[in-house]
C-alpha positions in Angstrom: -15.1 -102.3 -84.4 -17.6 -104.3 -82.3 -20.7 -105.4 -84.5 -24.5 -104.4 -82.7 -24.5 -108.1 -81.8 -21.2 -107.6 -80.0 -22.7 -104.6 -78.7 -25.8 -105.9 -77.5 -23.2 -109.1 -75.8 -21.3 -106.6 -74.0 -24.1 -104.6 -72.7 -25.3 -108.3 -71.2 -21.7 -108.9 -69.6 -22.0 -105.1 -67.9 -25.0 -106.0 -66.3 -24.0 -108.8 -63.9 -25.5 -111.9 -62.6 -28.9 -111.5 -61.6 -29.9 -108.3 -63.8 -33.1 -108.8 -65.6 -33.7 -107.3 -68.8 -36.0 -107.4 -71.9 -35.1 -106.2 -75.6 -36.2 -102.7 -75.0 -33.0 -102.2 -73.1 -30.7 -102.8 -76.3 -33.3 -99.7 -78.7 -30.3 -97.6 -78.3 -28.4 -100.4 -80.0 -29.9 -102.2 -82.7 -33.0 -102.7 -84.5 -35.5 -104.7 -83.0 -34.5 -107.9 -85.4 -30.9 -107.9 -84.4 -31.9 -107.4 -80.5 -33.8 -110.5 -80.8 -31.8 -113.0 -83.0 -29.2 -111.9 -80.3 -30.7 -112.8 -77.2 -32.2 -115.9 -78.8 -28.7 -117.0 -80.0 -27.4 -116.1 -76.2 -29.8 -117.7 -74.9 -29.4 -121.1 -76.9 -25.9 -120.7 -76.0 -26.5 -121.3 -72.7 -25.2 -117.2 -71.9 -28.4 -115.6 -70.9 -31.8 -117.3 -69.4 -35.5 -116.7 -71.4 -37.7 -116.1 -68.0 -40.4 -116.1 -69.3 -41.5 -114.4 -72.9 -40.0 -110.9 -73.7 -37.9 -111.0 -70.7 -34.5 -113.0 -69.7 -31.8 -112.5 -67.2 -28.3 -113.4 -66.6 -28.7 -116.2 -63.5 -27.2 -116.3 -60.1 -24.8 -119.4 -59.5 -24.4 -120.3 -56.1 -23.1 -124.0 -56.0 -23.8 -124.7 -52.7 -27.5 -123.4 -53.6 -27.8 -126.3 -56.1 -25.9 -123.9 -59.3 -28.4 -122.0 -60.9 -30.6 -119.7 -59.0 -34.3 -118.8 -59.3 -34.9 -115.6 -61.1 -34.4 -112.6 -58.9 -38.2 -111.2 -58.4 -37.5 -107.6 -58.0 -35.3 -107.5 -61.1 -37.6 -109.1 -63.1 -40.5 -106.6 -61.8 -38.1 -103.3 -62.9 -37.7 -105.1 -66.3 -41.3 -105.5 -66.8 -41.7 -101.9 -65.6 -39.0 -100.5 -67.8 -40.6 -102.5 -70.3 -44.0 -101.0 -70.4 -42.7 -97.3 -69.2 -44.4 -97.9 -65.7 -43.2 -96.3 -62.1 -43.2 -98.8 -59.8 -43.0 -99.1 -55.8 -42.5 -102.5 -54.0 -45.3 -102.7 -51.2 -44.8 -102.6 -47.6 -44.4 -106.5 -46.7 -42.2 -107.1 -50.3 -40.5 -103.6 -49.5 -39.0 -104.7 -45.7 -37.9 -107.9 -46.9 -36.0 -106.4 -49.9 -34.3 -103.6 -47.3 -33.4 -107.0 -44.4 -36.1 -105.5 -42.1 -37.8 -109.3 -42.4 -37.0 -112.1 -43.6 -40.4 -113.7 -44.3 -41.2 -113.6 -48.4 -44.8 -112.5 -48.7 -47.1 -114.6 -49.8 -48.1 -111.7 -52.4 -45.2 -110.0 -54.2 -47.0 -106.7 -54.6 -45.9 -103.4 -56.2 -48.0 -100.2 -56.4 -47.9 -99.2 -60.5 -49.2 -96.1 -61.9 -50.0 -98.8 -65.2 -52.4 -101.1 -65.1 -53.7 -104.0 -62.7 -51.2 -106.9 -64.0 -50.4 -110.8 -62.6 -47.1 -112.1 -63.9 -46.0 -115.7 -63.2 -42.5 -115.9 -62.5 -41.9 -119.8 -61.9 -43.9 -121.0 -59.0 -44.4 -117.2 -58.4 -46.8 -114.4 -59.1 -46.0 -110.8 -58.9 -49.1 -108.8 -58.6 -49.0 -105.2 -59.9 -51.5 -103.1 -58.3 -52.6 -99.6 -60.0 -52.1 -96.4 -57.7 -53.2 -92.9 -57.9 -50.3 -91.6 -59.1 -50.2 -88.8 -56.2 -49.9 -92.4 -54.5 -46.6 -92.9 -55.5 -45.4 -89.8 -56.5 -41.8 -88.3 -55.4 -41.1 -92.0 -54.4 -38.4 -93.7 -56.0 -35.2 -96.1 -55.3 -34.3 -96.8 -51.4 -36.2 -94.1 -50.5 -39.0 -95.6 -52.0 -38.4 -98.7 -50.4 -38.3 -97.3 -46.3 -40.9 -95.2 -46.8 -42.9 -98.4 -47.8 -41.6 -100.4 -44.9 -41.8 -97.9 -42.2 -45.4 -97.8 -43.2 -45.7 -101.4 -43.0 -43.7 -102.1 -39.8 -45.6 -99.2 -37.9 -44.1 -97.4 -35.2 -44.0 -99.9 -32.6 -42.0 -102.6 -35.3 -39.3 -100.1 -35.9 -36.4 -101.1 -32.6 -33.0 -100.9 -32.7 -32.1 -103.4 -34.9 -34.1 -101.8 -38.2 -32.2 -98.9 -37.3 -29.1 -100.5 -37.5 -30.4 -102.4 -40.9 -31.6 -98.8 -42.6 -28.1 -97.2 -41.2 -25.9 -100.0 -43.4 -28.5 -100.2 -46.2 -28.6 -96.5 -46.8 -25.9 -93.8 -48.1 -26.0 -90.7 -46.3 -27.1 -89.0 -49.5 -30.5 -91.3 -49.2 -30.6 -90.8 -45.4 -30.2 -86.9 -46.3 -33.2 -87.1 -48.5 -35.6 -89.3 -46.1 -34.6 -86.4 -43.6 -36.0 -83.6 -45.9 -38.8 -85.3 -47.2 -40.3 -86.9 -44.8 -40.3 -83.8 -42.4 -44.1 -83.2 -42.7 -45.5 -86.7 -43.1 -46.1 -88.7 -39.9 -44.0 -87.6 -36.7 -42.8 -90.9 -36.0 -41.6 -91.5 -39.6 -39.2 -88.0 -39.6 -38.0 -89.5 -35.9 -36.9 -92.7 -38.1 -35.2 -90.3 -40.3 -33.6 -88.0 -37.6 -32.2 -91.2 -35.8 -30.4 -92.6 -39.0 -29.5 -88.7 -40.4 -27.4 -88.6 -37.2 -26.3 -91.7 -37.3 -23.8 -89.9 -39.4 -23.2 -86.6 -39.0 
């Protein structure tokens, strides 16, 4: 019978390289003592990286990258969020360049939070969490989340043929389904986005 420690361990393993997590995501598992003589044993073992305080990830290795990766910024942000019980939404710059639409990293790693105003340095960078109305951000969540943010961003005349292709790949047609339907009395162009990549499909 695994021990909460072991519990905790395998939890960690299921994650994957790259997953961010703090010791609120082990509550189910253990009291809050075990959770965090566990990650600190993990992480002086070298299995698990401390981020920065209350929050650790299992790192990317990419050895033609130099072996250990940076932390990745959008994990670390839905930690934090999960963390604190705040819905968050990656902003319109941050939110194309997580979907491929760009490849330029904003200057300002922003996300729309129905908590409170918040600056987080991550390494050399900051992620900026920005209160919203929460009509602001409500009904948007996941991918869909994330195009509605980047259409916005991009505008009509920065959506071409190749963000098409991009959302087409990056999207399931359950997600391309739901853009359809709820984006059908927001801005014209936006549905047009959504009929183009529903078809894509069908």
């Amino acid at each position: 019978m695994q021990t909460k420690r072991d519990q905790i361990a395998a939890r960690i393993h299921r994650f994957g390289n790259g997953k961010a997590f703090s010791a609120k995501d082990f509550l189910d598992l253990a009291s809050r003592t075990i959770i965090d003589v566990t990650l600190a044993a993990l992480t002086h073992d070298g299995k698990i990286r401390r981020v920065r305080r209350g929050l650790y990830d299992r790192p990317n290795i990419n050895p033609s990258l130099g072996g250990v990766l940076t932390p990745d910024i959008d994990e670390v942000a839905r930690a934090i969020a999960r963390k604190l019980r705040w819905k968050i939404v990656p902003d319109g710059a941050w939110a194309a360049n997580l979907l491929g639409l760009s490849t330029q990293v904003p200057s300002k790693i922003i996300y729309l939070t129905d908590g409170a105003n918040k600056e987080v340095p991550i390494g050399q960078r900051i992620i900026y969490f920005k209160h919203a109305r929460p009509k602001a951000i409500a009904g948007l969540d996941g991918k869909f989340a994330l195009v509605v943010q980047a259409l916005r961003h991009l505008g009509r005349e920065g959506v071409g043929t190749q963000e098409i292709a991009t959302l087409r790949l990056a999207l399931s047609q359950a997600e391309k389904s739901r853009l359809l339907k709820d984006t059908r009395f927001g801005a014209d162009w936006i549905y047009d986005v959504a009929k183009q990549l529903a078809e894509a499909t069908s």
